[in-house]
C-alpha positions as CSV (number, residue, x, y, z in Angstrom):
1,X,-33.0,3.1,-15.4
2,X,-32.5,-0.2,-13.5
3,X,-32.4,-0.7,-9.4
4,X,-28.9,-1.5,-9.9
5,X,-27.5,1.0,-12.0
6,X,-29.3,3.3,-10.2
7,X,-27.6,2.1,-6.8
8,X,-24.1,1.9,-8.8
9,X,-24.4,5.6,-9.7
10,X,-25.8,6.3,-6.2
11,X,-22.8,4.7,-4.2
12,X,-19.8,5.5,-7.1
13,X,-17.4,7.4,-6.5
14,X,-15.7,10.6,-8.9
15,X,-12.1,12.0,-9.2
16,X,-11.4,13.1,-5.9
17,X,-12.2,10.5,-3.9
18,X,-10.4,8.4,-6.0
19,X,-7.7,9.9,-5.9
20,X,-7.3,10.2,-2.0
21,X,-7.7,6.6,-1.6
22,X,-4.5,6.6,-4.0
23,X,-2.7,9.2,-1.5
24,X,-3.9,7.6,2.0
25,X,-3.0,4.1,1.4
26,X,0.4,5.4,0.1
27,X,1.3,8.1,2.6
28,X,1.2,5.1,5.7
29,X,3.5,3.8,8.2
30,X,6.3,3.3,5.8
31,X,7.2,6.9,5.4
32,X,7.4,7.6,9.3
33,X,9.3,4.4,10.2
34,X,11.1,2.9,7.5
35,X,14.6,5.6,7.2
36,X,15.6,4.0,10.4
37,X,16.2,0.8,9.1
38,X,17.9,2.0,6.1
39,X,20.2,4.5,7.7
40,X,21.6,1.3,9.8
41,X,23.7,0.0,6.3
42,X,22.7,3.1,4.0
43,X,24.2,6.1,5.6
44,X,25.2,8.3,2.4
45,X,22.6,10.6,1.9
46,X,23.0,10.6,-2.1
47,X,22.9,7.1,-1.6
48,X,19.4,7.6,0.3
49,X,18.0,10.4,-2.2
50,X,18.4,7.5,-4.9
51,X,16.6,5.6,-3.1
52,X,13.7,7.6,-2.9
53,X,13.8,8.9,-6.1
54,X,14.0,5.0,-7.3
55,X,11.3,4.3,-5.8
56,X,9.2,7.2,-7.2
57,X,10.0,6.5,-10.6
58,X,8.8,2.7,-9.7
59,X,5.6,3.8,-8.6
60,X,5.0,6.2,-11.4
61,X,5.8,3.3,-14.2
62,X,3.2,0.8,-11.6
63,X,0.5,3.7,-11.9
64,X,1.1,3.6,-15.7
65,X,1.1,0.7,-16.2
66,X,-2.6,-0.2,-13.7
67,X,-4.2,2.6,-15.6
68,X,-4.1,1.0,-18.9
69,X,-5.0,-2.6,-17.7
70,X,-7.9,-1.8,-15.1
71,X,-9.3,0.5,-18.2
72,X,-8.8,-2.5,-20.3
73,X,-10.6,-5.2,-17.8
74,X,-12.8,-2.8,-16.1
75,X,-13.7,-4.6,-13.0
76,X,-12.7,-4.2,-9.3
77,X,-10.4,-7.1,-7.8
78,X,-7.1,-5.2,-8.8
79,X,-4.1,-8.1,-9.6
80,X,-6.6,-10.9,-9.0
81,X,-8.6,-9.8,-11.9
82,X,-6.1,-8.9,-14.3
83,X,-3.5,-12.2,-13.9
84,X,-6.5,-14.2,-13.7
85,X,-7.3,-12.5,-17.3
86,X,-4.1,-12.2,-18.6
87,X,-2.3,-15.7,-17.8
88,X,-4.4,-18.4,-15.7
89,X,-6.8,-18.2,-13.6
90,X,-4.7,-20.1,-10.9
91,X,-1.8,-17.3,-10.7
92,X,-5.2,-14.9,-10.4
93,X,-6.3,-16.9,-7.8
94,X,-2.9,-16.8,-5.9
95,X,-2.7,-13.0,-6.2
96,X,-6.3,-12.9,-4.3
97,X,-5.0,-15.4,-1.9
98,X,-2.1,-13.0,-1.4
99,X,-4.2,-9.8,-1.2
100,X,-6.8,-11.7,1.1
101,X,-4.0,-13.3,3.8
102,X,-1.7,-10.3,3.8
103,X,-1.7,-7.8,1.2
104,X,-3.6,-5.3,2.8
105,X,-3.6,-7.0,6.7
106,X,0.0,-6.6,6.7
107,X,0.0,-2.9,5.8
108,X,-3.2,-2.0,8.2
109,X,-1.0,-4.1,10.8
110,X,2.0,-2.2,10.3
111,X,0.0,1.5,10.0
112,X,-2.2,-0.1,13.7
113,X,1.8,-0.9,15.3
114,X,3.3,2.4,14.1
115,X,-0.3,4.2,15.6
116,X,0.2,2.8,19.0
117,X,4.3,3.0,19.4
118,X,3.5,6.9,18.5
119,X,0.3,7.9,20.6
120,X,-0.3,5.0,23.2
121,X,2.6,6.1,25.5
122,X,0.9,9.5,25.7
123,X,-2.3,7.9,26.7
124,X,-0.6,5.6,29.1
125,X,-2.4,1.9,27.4
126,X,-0.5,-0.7,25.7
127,X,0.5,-0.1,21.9
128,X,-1.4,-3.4,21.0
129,X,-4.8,-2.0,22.5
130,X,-4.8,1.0,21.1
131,X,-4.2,-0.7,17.5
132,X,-6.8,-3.3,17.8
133,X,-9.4,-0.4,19.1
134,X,-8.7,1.5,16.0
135,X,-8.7,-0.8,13.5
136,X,-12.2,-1.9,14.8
137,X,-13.6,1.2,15.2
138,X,-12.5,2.1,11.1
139,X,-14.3,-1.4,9.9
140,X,-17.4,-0.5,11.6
141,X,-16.9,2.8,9.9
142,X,-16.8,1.3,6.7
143,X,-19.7,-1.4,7.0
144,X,-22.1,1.5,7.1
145,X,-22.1,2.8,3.3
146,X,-20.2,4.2,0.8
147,X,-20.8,7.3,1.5
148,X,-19.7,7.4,4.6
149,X,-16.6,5.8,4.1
150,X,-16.2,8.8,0.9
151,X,-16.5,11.1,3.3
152,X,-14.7,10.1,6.3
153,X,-11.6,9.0,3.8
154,X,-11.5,12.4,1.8
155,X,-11.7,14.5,5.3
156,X,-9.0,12.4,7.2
157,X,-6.8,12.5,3.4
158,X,-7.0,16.3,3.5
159,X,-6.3,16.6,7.1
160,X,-3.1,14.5,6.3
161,X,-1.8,16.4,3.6
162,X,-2.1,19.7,5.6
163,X,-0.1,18.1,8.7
164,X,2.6,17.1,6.1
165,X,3.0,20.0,4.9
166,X,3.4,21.8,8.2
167,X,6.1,19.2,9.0
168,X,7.8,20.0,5.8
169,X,7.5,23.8,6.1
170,X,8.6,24.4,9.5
171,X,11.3,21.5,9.1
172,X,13.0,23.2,6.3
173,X,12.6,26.7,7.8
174,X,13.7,25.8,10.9
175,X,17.4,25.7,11.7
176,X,18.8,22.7,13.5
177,X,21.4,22.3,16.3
178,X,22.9,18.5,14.2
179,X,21.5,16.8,11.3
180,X,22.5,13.2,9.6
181,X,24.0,14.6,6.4
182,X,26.9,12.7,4.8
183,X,27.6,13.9,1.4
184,X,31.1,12.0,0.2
185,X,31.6,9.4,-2.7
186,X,30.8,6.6,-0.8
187,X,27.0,6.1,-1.9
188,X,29.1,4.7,-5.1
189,X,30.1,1.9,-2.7
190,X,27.0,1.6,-1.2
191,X,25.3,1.2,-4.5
192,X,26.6,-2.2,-5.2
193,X,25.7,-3.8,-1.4
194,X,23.1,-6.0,-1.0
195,X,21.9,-3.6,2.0
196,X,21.2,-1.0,-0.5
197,X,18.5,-3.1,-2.2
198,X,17.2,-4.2,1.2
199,X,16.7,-0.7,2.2
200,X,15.0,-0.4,-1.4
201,X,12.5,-2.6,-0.1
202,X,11.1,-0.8,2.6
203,X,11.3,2.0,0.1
204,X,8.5,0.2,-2.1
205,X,6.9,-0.6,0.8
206,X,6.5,3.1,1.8
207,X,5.1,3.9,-1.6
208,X,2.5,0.7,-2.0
209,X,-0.8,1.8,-2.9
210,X,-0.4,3.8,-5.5
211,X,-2.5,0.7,-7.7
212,X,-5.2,1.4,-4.6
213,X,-7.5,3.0,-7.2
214,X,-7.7,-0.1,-9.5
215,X,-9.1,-2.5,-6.4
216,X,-11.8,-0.5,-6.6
217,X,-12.7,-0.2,-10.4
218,X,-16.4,-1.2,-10.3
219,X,-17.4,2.0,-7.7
220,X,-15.7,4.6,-10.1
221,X,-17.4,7.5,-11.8
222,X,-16.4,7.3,-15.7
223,X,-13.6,5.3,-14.7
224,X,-11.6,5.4,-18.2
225,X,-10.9,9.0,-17.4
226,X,-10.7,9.0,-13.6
227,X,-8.8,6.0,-12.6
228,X,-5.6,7.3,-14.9
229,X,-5.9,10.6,-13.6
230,X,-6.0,9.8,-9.6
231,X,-3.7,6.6,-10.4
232,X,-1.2,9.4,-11.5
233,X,-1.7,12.6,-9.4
234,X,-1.9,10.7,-6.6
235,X,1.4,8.8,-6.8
236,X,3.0,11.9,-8.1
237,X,1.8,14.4,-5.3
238,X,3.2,11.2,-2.7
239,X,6.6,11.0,-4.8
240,X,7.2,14.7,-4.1
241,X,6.1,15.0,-0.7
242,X,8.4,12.0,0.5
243,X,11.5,13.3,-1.2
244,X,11.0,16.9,0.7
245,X,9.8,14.6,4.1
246,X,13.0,12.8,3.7
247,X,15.1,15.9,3.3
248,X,13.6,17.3,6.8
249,X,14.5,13.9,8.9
250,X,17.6,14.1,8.0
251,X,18.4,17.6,8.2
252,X,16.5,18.0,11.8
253,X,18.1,14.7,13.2
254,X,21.5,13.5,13.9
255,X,22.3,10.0,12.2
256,X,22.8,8.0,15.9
257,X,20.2,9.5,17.0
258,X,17.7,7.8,14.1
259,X,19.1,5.0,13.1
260,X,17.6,1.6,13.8
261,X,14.7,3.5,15.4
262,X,11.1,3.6,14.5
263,X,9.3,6.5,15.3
264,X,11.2,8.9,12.5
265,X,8.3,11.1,12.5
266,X,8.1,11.7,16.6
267,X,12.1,12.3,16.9
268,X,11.8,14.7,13.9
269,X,8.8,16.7,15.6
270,X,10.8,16.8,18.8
271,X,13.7,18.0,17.2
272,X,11.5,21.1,15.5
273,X,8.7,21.8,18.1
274,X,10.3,20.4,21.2
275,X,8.6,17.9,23.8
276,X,4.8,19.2,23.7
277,X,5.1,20.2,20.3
278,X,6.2,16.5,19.1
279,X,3.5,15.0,21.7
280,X,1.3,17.1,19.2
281,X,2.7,16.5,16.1
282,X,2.8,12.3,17.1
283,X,-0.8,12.8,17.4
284,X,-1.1,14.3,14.3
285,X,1.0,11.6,12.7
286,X,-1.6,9.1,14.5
287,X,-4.2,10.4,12.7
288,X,-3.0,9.8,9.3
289,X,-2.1,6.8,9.8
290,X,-6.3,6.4,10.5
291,X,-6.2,8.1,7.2
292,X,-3.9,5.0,6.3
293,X,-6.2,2.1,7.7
294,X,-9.2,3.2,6.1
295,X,-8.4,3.5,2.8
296,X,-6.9,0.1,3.1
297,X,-9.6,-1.3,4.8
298,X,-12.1,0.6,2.1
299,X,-10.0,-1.8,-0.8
300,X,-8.5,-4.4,0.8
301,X,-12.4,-6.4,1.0
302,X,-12.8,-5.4,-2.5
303,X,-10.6,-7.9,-3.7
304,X,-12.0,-10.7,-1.3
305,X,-15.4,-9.9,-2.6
306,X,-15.0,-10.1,-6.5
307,X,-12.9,-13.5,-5.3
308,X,-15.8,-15.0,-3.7
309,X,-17.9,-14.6,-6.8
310,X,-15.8,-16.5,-9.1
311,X,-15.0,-19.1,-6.6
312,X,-17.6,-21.4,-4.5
313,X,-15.5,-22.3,-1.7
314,X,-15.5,-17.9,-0.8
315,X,-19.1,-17.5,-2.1
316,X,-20.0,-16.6,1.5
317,X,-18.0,-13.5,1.3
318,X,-19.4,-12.4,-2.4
319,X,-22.8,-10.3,-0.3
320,X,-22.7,-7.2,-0.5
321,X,-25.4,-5.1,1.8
322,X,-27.7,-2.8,0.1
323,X,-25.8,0.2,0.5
324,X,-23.0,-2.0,-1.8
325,X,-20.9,-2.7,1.1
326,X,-19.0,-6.2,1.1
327,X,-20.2,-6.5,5.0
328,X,-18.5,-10.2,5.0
329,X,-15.5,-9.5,3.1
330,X,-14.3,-6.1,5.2
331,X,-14.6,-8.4,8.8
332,X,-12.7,-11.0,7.3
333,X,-9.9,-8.7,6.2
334,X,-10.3,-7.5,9.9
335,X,-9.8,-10.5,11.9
336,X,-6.6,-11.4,9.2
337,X,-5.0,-8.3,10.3
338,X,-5.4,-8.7,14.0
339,X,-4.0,-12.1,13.6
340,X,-0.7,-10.6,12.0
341,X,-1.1,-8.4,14.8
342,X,-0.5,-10.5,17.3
343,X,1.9,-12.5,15.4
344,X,4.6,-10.6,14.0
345,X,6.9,-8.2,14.7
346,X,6.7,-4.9,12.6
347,X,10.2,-5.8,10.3
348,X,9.1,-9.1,9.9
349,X,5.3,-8.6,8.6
350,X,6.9,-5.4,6.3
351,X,9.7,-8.1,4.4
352,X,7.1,-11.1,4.8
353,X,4.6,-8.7,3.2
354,X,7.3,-7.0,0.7
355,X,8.2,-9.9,-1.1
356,X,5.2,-11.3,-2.4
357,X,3.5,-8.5,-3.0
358,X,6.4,-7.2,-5.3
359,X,6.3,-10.0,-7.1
360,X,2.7,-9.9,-8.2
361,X,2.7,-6.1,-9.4
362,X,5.7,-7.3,-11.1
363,X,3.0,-9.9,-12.7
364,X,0.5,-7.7,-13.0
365,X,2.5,-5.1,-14.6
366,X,4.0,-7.5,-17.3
367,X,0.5,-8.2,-18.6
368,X,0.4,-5.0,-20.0
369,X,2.1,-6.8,-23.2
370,X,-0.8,-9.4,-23.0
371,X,-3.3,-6.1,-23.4
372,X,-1.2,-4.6,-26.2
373,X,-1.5,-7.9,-28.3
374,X,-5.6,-8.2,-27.6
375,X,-5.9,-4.9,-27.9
376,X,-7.6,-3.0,-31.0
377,X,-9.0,0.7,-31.7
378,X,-8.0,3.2,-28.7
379,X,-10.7,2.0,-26.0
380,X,-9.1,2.7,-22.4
381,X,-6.1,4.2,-21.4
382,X,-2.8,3.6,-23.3
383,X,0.2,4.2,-21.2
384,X,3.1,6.8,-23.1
385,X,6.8,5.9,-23.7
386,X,5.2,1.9,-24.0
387,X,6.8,-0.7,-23.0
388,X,9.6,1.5,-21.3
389,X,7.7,2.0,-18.1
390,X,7.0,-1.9,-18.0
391,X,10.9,-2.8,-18.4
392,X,12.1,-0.2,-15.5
393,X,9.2,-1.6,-13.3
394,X,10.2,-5.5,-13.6
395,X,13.9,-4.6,-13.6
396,X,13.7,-3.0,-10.5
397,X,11.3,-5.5,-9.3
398,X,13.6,-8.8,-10.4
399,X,16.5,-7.1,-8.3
400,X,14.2,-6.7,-5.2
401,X,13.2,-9.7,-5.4
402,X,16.2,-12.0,-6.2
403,X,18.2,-9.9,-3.2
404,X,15.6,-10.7,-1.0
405,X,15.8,-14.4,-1.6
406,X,19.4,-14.2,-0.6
407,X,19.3,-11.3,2.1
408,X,16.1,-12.5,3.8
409,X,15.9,-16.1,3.1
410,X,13.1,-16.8,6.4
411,X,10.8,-13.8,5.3
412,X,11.0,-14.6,2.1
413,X,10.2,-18.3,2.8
414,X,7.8,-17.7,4.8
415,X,6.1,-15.4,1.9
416,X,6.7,-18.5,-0.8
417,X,5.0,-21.1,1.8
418,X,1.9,-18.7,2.1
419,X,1.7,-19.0,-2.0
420,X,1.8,-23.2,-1.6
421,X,-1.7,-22.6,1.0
422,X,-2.6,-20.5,-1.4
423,X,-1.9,-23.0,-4.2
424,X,-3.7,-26.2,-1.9
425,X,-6.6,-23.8,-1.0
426,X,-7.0,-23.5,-5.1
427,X,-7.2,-27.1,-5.5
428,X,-9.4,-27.5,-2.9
429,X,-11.8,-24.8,-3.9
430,X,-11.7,-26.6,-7.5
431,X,-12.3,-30.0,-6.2
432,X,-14.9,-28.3,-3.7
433,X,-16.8,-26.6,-7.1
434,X,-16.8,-30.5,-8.6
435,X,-18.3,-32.0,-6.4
436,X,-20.8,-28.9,-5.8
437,X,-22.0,-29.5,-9.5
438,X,-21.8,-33.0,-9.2
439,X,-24.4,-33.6,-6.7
């Protein structure tokens, strides 16, 4: 056996681990902040169960649909790998420009705001501190080795599903004095507004990172069996849990009393526990969202690293240490996301985020049809019920995205301009890898 597949078996990862990367970099910020903002124009609660539901079914047809391409081109990079193989290697490269600028800095941003509105008022330090600490102190983590980071993410991913389901229990055994139910007939109206598929998209947004398996492809055990299997239980075991955590916010709240606000989780464990008990339970919250960070800061690099081997102008950022870690990648993502930090506010960065990033799983999940045509024999992962998964993921997609373009026209601008950096850093990089071969 060879020093390096000897240090690849060494620093891979199996089933589990896998699979609670898949469940913390789902379960996030998203699920504790984002029904505030959709009860403001959403206020049926059939209309809000669709939703949800929606969105689960989206995610389900995404994990699908990842399995059988990242068995197909085995190889960690996630979206930048696959367009790059499937189409061009330009809309590849924009996908990794996306991925490196905001895909996962905007989502450890978010999870660092949401930590600090929750906790830092207990400590008595500013939200902003508190965020920056923690994010530091969770890329440190994760620039030791890869067995650290497997152990510290399936700890803090156990310790998150046990404080969601004490949430959930004691939410729906408890009996409340008001709660934000609206059952009539006028989610048929609400259906058809543009603010329904608005709300929709901080609905995605709370269930992104069920693909977090495939950035990570190359550090997988047996990875034609294990990537399907955590793609899939993990975004299934999510899907579940946020339908029954919905249920409890709204039946252990009033509607004025959440709507528009942010901290979902805190009012709700007030509401159950009263004041010391939700100071608990917002700690508690706090430390999933760590849970949260770390998985995205285990991937996010990943991406940034498989990048900067393909592409001269990043080849700085293609060392890994000897342990396998991408040392160069992980610090870059970490100074990305502290700029976002200080630069947004947390709607903003989720839309601004939203939209691109929809768009490019929309991408990446159309070139599923690209693996069917190549494809021969029954190597990899086939996804059932083919190509019906695929069509309900880009339908949903295409009506996220064109009612963004019309419902957010700055975010969504904003998101488009970062592609045309993305597109001049490309040229650049090619004209760079010229002249590089030239002389």
């Amino acid at each position: 056996m060879s020093f390096e597949h000897h240090m690849a078996n060494k620093n891979s990862i199996g089933f589990p681990t896998a699979t609670a990367i898949v469940i913390a970099n789902m379960i996030g910020a998203g699920i504790f902040t984002s029904l505030g903002f959709q009860l403001v124009t959403t206020v049926n609660t059939w209309s809000i169960a669709i939703l949800w539901c929606l969105g689960a079914l989206m995610a389900l047809c995404g994990a699908l649909s990842y399995a059988e391409i990242a068995t197909y081109w085995s190889r960690s990079g996630g979206e930048y790998h696959f367009l790059s193989k499937a189409f061009h290697p330009l809309l590849g490269y924009l996908s990794g420009w996306v991925s490196l600028s905001i895909g996962f800095s905007a989502p450890i941003a978010l999870s660092g705001m949401a930590l600090g509105a929750y906790v830092a008022p207990y400590l008595g330090i500013s939200d902003m501190v508190l965020a920056i600490f923690t994010i530091l102190i969770i890329s440190f983590f994760h620039s030791i080795s890869i067995k650290r980071s497997s152990i510290f993410q399936n700890s803090t991913t156990l310790l998150k599903l046990i404080l969601i389901l004490v949430i959930i229990y004691f939410g729906l055994s408890r009996t409340p004095e008001s709660n934000a139910f609206l059952f009539d007939k006028s989610w048929k109206q609400e259906l058809l507004l543009p603010a329904f598929a608005v709300s929709f998209v901080y609905v995605t947004f709370s269930y992104s990172g069920w693909n977090a398996a495939a950035y990570i492809v190359d550090e997988i055990r047996d990875v034609r069996k294990n990537l399907p299997r955590a793609l899939l239980l993990g975004t299934l075991v999510v899907s579940l849990l946020y339908l029954l955590l919905n249920f409890v916010f709204l039946r252990q709240n009033a509607l004025e009393a959440i709507q528009g606000h942010l901290e979902i989780g805190q009012l709700t464990a007030i509401s159950i526990f009263g004041e010391r008990g939700g100071e608990l339970i917002s700690f508690a919250i706090a430390l999933m969202l760590i849970s949260s960070i770390s998985a995205m800061v285990w991937a996010g690099p990943r991406v940034t690293q498989v990048m900067a081997e393909d592409h001269r102008l990043w080849r700085w950022f293609a060392t890994k240490t000897k342990g396998n870690v991408p040392l160069r990648a992980i610090w870059l993502q970490t100074a990305i996301t502290l700029l976002l930090l200080f630069t947004g506010t947390f709607e903003q960065v989720m839309i601004y985020s939203g939209f691109v990033l929809q768009l490019f799983a929309a991408l990446a999940v159309a070139s599923v049809f690209v693996v069917r045509r190549r494809k021969t024999g029954n190597n990899g992962f086939r996804s059932p019920f083919f190509p019906v998964p695929q069509l309900i993921f880009l339908i949903l997609s295409i009506w996220v995205l064109v009612y963004l373009v019309f419902a957010q026209p700055l975010e969504t601008g904003l998101g488009l301009l970062n592609l045309l950096v993305g597109f001049l850093v490309y040229r650049l990089d090619v004209f760079y890898s010229k002249n590089s071969h030239s002389t």
